[in-house]
C-alpha positions in Angstrom: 0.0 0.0 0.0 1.1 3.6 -0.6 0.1 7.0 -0.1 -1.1 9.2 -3.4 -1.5 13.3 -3.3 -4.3 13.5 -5.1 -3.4 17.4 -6.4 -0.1 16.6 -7.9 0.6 12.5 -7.5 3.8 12.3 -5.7 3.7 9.0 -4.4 5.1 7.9 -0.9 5.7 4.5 0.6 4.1 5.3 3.6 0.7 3.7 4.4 -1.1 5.9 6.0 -2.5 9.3 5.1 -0.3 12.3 5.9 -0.2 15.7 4.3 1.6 16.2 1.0 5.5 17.7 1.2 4.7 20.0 -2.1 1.0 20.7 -1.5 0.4 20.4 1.9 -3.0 18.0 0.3 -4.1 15.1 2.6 -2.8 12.0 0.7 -4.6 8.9 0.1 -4.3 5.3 0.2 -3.9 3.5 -2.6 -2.6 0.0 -4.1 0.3 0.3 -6.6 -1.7 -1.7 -9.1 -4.8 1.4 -9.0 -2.7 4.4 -8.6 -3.9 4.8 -12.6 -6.9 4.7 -12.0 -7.2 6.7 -9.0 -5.6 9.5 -11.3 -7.8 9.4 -13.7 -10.5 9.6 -11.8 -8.6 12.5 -10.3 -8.3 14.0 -13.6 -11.9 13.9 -14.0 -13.3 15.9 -10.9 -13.7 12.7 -8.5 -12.7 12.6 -4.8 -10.9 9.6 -4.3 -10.2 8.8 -0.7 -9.1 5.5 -1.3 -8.4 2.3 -3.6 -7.9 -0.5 -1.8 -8.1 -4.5 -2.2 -8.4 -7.6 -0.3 -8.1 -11.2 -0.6 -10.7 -13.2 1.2 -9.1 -15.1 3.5 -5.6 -17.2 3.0 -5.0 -18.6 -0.6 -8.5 -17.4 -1.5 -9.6 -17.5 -5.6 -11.8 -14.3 -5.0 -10.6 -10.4 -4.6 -12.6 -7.7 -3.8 -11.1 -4.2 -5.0 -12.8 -0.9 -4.1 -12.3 3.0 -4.8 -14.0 5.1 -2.0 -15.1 8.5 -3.0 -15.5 11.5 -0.4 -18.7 12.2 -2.2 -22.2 10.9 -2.6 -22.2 10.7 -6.9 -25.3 9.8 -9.2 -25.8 6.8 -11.3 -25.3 8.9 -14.5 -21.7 9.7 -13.8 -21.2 5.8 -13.9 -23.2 5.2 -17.2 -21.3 2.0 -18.9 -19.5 1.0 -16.6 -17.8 -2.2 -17.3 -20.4 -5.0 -15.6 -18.0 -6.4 -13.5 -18.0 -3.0 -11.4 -20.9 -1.9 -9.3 -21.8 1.8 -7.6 -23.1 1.6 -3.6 -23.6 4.1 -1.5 -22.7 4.4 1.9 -24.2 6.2 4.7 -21.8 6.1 7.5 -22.3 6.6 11.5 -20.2 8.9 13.1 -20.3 8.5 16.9 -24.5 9.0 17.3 -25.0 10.6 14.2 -25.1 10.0 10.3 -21.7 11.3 8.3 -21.6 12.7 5.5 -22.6 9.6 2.4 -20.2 8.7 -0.3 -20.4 6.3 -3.1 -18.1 3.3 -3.4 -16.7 1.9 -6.8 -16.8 -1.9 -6.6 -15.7 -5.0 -7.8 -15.4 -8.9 -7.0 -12.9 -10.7 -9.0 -13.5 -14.5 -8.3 -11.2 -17.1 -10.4 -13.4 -18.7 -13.0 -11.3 -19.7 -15.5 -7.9 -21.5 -15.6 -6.2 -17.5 -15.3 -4.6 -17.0 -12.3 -6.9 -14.7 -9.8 -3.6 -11.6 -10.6 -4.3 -11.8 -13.7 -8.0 -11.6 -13.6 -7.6 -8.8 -10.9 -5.5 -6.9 -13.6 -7.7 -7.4 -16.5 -10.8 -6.0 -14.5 -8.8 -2.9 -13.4 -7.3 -2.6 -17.1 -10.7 -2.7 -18.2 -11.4 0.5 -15.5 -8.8 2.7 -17.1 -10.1 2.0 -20.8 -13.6 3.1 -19.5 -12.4 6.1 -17.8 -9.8 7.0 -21.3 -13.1 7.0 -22.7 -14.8 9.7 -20.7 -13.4 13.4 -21.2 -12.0 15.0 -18.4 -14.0 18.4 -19.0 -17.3 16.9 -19.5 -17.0 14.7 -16.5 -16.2 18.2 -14.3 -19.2 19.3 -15.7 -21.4 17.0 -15.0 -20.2 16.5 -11.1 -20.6 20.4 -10.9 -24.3 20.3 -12.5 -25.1 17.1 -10.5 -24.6 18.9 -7.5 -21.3 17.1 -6.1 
């Protein structure tokens, strides 16, 4: 795991979230394999606070890889997304009271096929990135700022 800026993507090898040396930005967490992803999202007007995975349990055939956003986004913003990911919300409690919701990026990678479960992990993120190449950066801005977000 490493740390991203999310204002100007120096990376550091520390794992948890401390404030930028150049920007003074909160960094985030992220897995080497996603930090591509996390900046193109970035690029786009998302607020990544992290992209993570995990393995389920010891020498398990199933990974489940998620990109937390600091905001609540619609559906739309999502439209064709590959169908391996999914979009959830999350509505957090904060002591006694309800935070602030944000949406999650998800996916489960189980091992179907004789690929290993890495390689299957990497095509589903590839396949991430081409769907975000495909969305322009301005028009994605646009469309968080009009959506309210």
């Amino acid at each position: 795991m490493m740390t991203m800026c999310p204002t100007c993507y120096e990376l550091h090898s520390d794992i948890w979230s401390k404030p930028c040396c150049r920007c003074a930005d909160k960094t985030v967490p992220v897995e080497p394999e996603l930090i591509i992803s996390v900046q193109l999202f970035l690029e786009r007007g998302f607020n990544v606070t992290s992209a993570t995975y995990y393995q389920e349990g010891t020498g398990s055939d199933c990974i489940e890889i998620e990109i937390r956003f600091g905001k609540l986004y619609t559906d739309n913003l999502f439209s064709e997304l590959q169908p391996d990911w999914s979009v959830t919300d999350e509505y957090p409690v904060v002591g006694d009271e309800l935070g602030e919701p944000h949406s999650i990026l998800s996916c489960r990678v189980e091992q179907t096929t004789d690929e290993s479960i890495e390689t299957q992990k990497e095509q589903v993120i590839r396949s991430l990135e081409l769907w975000l190449d495909e969305r322009d950066p301005q028009a994605c801005k646009s469309l968080i700022a009009l959506s309210g977000c």
